[in-house]
ZADO-1210 file (C-alpha; in nm, 4 decimals, padded with zeros to 6 digits):
<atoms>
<atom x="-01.7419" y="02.1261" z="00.9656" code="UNK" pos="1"/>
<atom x="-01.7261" y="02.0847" z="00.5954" code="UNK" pos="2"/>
<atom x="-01.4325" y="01.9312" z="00.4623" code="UNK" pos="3"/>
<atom x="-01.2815" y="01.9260" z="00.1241" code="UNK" pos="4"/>
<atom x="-01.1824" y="01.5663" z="-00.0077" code="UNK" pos="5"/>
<atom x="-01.0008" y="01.4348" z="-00.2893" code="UNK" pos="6"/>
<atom x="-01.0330" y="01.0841" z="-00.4816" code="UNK" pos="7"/>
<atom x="-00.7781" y="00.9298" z="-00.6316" code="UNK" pos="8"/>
<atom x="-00.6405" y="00.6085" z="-00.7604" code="UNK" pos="9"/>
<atom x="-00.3367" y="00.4279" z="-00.7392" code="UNK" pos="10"/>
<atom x="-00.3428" y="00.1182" z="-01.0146" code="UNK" pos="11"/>
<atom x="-00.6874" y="00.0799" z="-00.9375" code="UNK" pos="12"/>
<atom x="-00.5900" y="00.1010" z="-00.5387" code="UNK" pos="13"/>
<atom x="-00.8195" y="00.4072" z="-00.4054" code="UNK" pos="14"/>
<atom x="-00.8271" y="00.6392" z="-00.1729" code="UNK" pos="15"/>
<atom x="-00.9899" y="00.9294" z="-00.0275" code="UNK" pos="16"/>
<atom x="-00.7292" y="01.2260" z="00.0242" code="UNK" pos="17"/>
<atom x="-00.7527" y="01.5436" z="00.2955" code="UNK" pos="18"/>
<atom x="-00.5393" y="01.8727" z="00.2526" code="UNK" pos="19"/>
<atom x="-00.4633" y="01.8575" z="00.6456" code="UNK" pos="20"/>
<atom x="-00.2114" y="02.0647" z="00.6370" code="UNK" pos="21"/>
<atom x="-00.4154" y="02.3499" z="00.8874" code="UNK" pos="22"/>
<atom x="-00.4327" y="02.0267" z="01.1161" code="UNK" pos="23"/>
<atom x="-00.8101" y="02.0309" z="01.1775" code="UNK" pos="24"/>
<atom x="-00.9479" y="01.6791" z="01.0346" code="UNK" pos="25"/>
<atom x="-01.0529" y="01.4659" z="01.3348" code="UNK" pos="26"/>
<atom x="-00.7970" y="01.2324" z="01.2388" code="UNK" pos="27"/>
<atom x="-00.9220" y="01.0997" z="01.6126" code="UNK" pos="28"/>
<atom x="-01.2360" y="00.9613" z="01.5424" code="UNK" pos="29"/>
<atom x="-01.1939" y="00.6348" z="01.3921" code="UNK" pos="30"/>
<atom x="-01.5553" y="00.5512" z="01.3820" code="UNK" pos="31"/>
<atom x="-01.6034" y="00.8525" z="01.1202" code="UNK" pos="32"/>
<atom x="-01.2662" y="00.7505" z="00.9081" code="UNK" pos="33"/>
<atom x="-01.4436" y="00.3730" z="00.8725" code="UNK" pos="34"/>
<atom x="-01.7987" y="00.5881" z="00.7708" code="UNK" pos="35"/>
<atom x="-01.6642" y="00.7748" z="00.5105" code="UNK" pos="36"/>
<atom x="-01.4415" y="00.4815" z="00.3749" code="UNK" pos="37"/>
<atom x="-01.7741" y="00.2703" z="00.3406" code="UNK" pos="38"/>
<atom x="-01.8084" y="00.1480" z="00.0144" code="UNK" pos="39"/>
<atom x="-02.2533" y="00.1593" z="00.0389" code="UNK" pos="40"/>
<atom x="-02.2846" y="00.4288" z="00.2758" code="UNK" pos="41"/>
<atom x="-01.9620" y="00.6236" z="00.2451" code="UNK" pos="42"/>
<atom x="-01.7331" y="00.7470" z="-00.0174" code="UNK" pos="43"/>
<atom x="-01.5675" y="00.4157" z="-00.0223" code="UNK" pos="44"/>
<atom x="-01.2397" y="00.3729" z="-00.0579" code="UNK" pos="45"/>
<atom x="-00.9624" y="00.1703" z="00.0389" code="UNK" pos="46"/>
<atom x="-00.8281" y="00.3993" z="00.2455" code="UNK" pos="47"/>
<atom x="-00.8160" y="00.7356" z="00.4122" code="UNK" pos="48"/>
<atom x="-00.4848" y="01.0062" z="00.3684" code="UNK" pos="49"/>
<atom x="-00.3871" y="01.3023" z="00.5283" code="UNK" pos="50"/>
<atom x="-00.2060" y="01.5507" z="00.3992" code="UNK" pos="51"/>
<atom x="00.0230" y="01.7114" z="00.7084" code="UNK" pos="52"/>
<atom x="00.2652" y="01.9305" z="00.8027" code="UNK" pos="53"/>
<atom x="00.6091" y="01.7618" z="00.8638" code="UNK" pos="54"/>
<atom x="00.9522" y="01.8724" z="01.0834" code="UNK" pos="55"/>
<atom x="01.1316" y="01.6552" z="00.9335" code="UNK" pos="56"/>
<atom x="01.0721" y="01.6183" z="00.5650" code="UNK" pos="57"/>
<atom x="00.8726" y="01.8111" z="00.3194" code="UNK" pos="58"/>
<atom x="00.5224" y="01.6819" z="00.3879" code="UNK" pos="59"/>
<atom x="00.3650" y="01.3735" z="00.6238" code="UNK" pos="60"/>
<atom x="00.1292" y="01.0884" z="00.5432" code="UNK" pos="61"/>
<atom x="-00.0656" y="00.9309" z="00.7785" code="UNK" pos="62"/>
<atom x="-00.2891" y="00.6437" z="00.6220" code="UNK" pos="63"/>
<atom x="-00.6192" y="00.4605" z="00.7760" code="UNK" pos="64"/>
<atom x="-00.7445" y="00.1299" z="00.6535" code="UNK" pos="65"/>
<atom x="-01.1163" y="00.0948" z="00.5900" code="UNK" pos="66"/>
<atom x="-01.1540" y="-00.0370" z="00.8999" code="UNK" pos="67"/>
<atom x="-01.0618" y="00.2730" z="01.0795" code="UNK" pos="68"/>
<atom x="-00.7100" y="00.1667" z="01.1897" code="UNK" pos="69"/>
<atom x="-00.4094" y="00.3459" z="01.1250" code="UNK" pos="70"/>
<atom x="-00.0816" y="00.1850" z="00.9422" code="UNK" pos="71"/>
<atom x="00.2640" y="00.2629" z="00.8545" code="UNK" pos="72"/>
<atom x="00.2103" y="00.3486" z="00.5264" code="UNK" pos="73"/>
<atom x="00.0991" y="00.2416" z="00.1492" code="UNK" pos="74"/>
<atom x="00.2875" y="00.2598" z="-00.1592" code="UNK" pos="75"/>
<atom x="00.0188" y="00.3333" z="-00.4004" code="UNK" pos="76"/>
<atom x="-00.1313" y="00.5861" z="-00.1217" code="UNK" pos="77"/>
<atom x="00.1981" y="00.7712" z="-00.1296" code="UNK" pos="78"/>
<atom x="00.2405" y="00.7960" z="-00.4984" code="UNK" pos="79"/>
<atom x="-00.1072" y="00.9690" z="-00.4695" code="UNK" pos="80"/>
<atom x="-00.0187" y="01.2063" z="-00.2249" code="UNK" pos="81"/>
<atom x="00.3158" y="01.2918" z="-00.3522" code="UNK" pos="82"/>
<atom x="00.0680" y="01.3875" z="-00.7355" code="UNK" pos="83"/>
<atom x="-00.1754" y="01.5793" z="-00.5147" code="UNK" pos="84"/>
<atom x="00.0735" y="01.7175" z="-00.2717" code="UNK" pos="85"/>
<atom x="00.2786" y="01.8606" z="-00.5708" code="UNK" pos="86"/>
<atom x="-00.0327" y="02.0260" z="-00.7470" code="UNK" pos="87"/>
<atom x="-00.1525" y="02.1598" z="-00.4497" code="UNK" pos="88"/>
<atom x="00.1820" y="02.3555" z="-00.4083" code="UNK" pos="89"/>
<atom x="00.2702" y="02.2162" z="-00.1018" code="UNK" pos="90"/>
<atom x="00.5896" y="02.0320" z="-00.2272" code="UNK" pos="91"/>
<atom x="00.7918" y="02.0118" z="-00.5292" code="UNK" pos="92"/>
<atom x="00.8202" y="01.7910" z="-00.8058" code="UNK" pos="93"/>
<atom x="01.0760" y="01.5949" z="-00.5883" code="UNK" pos="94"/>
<atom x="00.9903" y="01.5744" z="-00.2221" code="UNK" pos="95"/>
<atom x="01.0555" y="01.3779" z="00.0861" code="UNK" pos="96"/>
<atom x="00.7379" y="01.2432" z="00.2992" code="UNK" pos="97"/>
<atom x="00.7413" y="01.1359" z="00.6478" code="UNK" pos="98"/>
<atom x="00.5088" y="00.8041" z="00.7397" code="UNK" pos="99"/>
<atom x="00.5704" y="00.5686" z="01.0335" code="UNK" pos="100"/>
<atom x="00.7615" y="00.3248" z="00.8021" code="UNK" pos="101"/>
<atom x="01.0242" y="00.6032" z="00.7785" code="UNK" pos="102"/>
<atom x="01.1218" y="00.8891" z="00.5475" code="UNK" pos="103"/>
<atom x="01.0434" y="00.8501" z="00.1819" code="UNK" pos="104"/>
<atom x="01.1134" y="01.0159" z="-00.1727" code="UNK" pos="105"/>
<atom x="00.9349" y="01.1023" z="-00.4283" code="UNK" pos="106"/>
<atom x="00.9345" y="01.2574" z="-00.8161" code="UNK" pos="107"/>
<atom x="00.6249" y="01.3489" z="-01.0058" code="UNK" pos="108"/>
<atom x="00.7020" y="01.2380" z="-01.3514" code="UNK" pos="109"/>
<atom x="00.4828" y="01.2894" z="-01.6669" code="UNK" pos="110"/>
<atom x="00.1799" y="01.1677" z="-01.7691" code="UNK" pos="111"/>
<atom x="00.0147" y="01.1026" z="-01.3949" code="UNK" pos="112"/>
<atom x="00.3003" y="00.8660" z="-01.2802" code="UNK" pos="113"/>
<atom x="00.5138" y="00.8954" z="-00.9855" code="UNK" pos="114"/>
<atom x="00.8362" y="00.7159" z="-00.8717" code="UNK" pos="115"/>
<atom x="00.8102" y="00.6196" z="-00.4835" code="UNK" pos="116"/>
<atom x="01.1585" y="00.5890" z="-00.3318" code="UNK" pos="117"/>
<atom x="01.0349" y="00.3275" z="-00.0556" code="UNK" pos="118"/>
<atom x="01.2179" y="00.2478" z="00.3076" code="UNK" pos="119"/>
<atom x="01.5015" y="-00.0121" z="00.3314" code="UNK" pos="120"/>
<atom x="01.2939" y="-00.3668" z="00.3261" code="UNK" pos="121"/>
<atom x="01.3553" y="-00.5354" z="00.6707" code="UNK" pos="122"/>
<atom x="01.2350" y="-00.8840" z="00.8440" code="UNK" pos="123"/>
<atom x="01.3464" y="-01.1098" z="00.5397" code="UNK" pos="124"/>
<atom x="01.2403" y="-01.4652" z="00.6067" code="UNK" pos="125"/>
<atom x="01.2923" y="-01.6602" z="00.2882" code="UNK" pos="126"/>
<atom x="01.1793" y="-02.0036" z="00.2146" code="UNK" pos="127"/>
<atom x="00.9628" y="-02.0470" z="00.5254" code="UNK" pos="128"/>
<atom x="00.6616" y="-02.3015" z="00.5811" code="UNK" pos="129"/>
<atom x="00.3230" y="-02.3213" z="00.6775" code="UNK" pos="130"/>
<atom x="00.0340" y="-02.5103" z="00.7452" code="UNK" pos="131"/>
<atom x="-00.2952" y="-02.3453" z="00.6134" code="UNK" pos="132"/>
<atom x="-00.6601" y="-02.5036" z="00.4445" code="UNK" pos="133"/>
<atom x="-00.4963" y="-02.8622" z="00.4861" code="UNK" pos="134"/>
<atom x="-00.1587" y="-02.7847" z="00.3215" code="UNK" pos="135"/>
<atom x="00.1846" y="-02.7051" z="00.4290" code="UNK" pos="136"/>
<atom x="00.2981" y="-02.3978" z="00.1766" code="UNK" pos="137"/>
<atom x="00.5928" y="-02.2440" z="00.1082" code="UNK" pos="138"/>
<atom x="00.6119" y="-01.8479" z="00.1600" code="UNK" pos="139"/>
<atom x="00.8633" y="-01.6005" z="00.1775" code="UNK" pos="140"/>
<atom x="00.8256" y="-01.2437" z="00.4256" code="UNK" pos="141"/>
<atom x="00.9566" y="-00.9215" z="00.4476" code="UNK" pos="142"/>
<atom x="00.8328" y="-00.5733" z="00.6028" code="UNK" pos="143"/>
<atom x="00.8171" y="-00.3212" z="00.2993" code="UNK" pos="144"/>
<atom x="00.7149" y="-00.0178" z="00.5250" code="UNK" pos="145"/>
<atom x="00.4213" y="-00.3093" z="00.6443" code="UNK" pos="146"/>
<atom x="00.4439" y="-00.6870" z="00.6643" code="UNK" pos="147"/>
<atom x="00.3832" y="-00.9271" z="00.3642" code="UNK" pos="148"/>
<atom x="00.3996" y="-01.2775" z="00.3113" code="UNK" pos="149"/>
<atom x="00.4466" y="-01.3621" z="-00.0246" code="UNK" pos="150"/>
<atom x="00.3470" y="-01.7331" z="-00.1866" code="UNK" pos="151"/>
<atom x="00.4101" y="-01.8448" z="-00.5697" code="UNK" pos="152"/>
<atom x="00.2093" y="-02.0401" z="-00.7317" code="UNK" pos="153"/>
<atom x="00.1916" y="-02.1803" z="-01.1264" code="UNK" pos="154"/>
<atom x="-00.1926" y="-02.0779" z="-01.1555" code="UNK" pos="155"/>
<atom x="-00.2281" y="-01.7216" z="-00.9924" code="UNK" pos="156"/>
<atom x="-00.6272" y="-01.7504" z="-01.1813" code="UNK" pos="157"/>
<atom x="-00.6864" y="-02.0405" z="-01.0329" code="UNK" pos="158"/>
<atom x="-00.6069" y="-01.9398" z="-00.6414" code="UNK" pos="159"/>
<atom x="-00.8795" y="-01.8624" z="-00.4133" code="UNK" pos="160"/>
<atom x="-00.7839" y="-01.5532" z="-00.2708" code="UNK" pos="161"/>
<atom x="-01.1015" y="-01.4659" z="-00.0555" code="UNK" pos="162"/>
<atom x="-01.0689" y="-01.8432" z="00.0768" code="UNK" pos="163"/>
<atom x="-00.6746" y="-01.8518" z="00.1651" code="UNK" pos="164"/>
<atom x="-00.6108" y="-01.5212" z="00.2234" code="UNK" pos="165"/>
<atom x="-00.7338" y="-01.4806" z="00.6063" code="UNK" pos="166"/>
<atom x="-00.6231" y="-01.7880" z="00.6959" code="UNK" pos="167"/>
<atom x="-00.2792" y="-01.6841" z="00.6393" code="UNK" pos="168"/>
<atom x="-00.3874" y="-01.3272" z="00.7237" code="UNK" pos="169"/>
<atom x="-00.4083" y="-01.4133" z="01.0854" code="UNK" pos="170"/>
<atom x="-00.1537" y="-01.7529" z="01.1189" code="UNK" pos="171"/>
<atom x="00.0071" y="-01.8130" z="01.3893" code="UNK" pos="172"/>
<atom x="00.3511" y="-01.7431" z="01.1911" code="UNK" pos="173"/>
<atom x="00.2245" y="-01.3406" z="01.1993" code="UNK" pos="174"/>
<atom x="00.1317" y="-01.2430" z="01.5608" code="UNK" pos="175"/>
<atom x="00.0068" y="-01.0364" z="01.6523" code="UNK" pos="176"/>
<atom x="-00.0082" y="-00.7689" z="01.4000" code="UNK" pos="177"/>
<atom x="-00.0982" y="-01.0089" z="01.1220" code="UNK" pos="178"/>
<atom x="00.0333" y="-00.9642" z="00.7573" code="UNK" pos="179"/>
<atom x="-00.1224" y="-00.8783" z="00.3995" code="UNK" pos="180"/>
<atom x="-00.0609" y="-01.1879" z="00.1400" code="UNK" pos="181"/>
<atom x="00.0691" y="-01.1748" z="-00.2234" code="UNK" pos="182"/>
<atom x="00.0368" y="-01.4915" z="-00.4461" code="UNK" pos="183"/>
<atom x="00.2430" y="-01.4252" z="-00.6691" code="UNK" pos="184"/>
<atom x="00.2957" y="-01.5751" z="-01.0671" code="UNK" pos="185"/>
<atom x="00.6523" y="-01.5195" z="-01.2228" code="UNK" pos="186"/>
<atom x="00.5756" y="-01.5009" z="-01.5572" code="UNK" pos="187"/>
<atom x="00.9348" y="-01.4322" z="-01.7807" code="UNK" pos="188"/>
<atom x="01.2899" y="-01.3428" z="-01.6644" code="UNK" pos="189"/>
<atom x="01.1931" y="-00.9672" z="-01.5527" code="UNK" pos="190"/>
<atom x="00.7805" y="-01.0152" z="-01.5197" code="UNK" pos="191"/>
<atom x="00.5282" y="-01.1227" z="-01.2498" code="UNK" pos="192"/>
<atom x="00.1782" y="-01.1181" z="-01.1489" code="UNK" pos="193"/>
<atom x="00.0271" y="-01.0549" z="-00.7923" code="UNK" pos="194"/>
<atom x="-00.2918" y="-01.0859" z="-00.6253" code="UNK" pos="195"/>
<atom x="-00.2895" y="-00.9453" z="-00.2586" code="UNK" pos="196"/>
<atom x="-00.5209" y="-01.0060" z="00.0036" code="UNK" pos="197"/>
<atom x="-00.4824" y="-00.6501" z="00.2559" code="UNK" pos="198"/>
<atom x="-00.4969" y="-00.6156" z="00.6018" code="UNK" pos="199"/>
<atom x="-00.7257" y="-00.3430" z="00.7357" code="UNK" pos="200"/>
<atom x="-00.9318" y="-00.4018" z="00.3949" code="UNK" pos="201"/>
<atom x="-01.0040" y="-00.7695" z="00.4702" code="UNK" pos="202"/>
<atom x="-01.0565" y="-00.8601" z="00.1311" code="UNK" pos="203"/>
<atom x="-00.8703" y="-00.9172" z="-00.2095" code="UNK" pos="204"/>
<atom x="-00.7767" y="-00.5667" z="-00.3442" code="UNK" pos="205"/>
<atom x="-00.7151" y="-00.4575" z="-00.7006" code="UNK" pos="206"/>
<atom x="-00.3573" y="-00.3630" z="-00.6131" code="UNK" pos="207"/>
<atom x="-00.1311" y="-00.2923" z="-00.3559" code="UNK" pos="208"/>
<atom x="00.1695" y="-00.1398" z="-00.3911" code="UNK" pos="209"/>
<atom x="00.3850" y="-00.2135" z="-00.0817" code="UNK" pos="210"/>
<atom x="00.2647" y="-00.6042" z="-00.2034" code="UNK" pos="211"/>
<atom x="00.3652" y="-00.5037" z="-00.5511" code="UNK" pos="212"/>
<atom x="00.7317" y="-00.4304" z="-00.3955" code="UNK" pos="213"/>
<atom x="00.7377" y="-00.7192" z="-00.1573" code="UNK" pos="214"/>
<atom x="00.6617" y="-00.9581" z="-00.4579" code="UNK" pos="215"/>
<atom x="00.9811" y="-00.8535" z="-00.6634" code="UNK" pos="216"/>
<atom x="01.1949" y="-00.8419" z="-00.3990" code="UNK" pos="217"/>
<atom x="01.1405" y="-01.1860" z="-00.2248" code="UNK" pos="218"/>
<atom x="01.0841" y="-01.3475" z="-00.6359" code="UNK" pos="219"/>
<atom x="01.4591" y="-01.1701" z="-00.7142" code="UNK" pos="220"/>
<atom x="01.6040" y="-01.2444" z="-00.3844" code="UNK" pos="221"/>
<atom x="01.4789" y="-01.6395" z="-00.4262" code="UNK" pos="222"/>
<atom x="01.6515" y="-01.6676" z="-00.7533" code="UNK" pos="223"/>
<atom x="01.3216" y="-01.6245" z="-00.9841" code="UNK" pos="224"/>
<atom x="01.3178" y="-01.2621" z="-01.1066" code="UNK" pos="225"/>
<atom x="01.5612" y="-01.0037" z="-01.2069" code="UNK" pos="226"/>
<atom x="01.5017" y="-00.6158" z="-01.1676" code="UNK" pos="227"/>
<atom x="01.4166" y="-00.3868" z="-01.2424" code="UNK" pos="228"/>
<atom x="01.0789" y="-00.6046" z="-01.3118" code="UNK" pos="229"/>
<atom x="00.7459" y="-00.5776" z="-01.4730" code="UNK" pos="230"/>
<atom x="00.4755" y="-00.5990" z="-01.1743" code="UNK" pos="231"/>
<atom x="00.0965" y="-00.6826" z="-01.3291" code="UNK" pos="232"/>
<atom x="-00.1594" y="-00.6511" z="-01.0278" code="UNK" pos="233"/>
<atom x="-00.5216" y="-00.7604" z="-01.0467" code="UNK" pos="234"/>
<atom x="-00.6180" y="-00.4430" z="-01.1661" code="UNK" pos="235"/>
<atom x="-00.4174" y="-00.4963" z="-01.4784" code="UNK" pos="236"/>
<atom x="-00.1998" y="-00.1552" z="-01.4074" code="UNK" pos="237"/>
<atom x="00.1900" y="-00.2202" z="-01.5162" code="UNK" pos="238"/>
<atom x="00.3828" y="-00.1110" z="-01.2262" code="UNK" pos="239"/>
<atom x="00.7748" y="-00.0915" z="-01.2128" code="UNK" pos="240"/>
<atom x="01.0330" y="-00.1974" z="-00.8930" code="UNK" pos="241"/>
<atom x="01.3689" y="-00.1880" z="-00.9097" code="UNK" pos="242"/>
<atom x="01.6420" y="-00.1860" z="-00.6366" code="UNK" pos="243"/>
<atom x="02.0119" y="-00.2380" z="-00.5768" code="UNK" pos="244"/>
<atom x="02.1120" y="-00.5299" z="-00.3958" code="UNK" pos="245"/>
<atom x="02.2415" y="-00.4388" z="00.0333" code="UNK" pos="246"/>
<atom x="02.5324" y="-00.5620" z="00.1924" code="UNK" pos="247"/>
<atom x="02.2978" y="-00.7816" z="00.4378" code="UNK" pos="248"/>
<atom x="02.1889" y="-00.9239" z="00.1242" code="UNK" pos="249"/>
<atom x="01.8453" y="-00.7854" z="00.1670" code="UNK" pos="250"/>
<atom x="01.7654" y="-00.4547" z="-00.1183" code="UNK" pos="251"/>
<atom x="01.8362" y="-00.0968" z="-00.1270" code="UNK" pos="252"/>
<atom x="01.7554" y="00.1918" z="-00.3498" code="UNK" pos="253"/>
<atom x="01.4015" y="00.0370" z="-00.3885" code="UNK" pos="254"/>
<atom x="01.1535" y="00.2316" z="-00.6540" code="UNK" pos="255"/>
<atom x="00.8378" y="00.1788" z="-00.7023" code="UNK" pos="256"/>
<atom x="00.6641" y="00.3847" z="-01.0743" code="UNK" pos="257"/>
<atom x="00.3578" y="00.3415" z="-01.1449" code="UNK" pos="258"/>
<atom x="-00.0080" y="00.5607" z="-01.1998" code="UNK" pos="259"/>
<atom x="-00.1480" y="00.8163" z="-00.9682" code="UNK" pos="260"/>
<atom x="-00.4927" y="00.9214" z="-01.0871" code="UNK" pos="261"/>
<atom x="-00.7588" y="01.1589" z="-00.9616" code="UNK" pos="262"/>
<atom x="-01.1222" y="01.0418" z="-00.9884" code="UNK" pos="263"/>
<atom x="-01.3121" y="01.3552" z="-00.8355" code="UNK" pos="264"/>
<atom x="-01.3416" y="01.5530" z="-00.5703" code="UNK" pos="265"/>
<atom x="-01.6118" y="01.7264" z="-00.2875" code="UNK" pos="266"/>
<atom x="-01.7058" y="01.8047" z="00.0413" code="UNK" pos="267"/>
<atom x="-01.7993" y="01.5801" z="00.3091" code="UNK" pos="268"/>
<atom x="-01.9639" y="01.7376" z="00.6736" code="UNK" pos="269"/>
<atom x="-01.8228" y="01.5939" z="00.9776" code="UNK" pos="270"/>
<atom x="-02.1090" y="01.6014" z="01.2461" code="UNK" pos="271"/>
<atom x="-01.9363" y="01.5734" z="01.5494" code="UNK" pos="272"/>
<atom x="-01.7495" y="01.3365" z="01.7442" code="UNK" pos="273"/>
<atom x="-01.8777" y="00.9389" z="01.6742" code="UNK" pos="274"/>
<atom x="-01.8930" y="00.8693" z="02.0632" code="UNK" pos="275"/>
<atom x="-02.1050" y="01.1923" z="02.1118" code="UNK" pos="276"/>
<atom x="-02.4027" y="01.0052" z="01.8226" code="UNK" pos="277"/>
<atom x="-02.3574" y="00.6824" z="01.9294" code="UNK" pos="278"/>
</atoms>
């Protein structure tokens, strides 16, 4: 089966997309989602997204990591989909999406950018300790459609992502799905800068946009940031979050603008199912 793919770029986040709409992608073998996501001997990308059908809103994302695995979502992912989705004449400029994290919005705006009405953040845990690479570090977590723990520091150049990261990655603090991690840099009254090690990926990434989100909200709910805000990821992409503050004291209303960009597109054969060639 030959299958038509799409690849695109969020902020220098990428992704291969499917036009699943008919259903038929073997969305089942997981073995054949981590192939083609391969960075030497795939496509690579840094993740997989279908393109679905949906009962309950106007289309549905499902998202795999590189590793095969599928997640709630990815806020970068869906600005790419919602781009692709629209040109494709599935959806209009404005659309809902269904993902596991919950029902999203979504407007296609000029120039390749898209604003990403996100899910209500949930598990806030501010000003929270622990004890990673010898050091007992302040961090601050919240779910953003998936879990982040989020750590400032004065010298984001300076921090060893590759190094840190999986040690908090896989702490204790985060059983036992684990968590991505943001190290984040506030740099004036509405600015910051993020570096996020991803989950699923297992490795820095260039950007990540439900990271991107968690960043401003914990920095603005800690006192250090005001929104809407400035958000500079590794990839040197200027992103935008703002959000109203929530009775609970948490966020609501929470955007997320920012570049969705194709790259190219082709045909990949499926050859059966993984199990079957193993």
């Amino acid at each position: 089966m030959d299958i038509r793919f799409f690849k695109m770029h969020g902020a220098a986040n990428d992704f291969v997309l499917v036009d699943d709409r008919t259903l038929a992608f073997p969305a089942q073998d997981r073995q054949w989602i981590a192939a083609i996501c391969a960075r030497r001997t795939g496509i690579g990308c840094e993740g997989l997204i279908l393109i679905q059908p949906s009962a309950v809103a106007d289309v549905r994302m499902r998202f795999f990591n590189p590793d095969g695995g599928e997640v709630d979502m990815c806020g970068n992912g869906a600005r790419c989909l919602a781009r692709l989705a629209f040109e494709l004449g599935a959806v209009p400029a404005s659309m809902t999406m269904e993902t596991r994290a919950g029902r999203l919005s979504a407007d296609v705006l000029l120039g390749g950018r898209v604003r990403l009405t996100m899910t209500p953040p949930t598990d806030w845990r501010m000003g929270r300790h622990l004890h990673v690479a010898e050091h007992w570090r302040e961090y601050h977590f919240v779910n953003t459609g998936v879990p982040h723990a989020v750590l400032e520091v004065d010298d984001l150049d300076a921090v060893d992502v590759a190094d840190l990261g999986p040690g908090i990655r896989h702490h204790s603090d985060f059983q036992p799905a684990g968590t991505n991690v943001d190290f984040v840099q506030v740099t004036g009254p509405r600015s910051l800068r993020v570096r996020t090690y991803e989950r699923g990926v297992e490795a820095e990434t260039l950007a990540c946009g439900t990271g991107i989100v968690a960043a401003a909200l914990t920095m603005a709910r800690a006192g250090r940031l005001e929104l809407p805000a400035d958000v500079t990821p590794a990839s040197g992409d200027l992103l935008e979050v703002d959000a109203r503050p929530a009775a609970d004291g948490g966020y609501e209303g929470v955007t997320l603008t920012g570049p969705a960009e194709h790259v190219f597109e082709g045909t990949v054969r499926y050859p059966g199912p993984s199990a079957a060639r193993g």
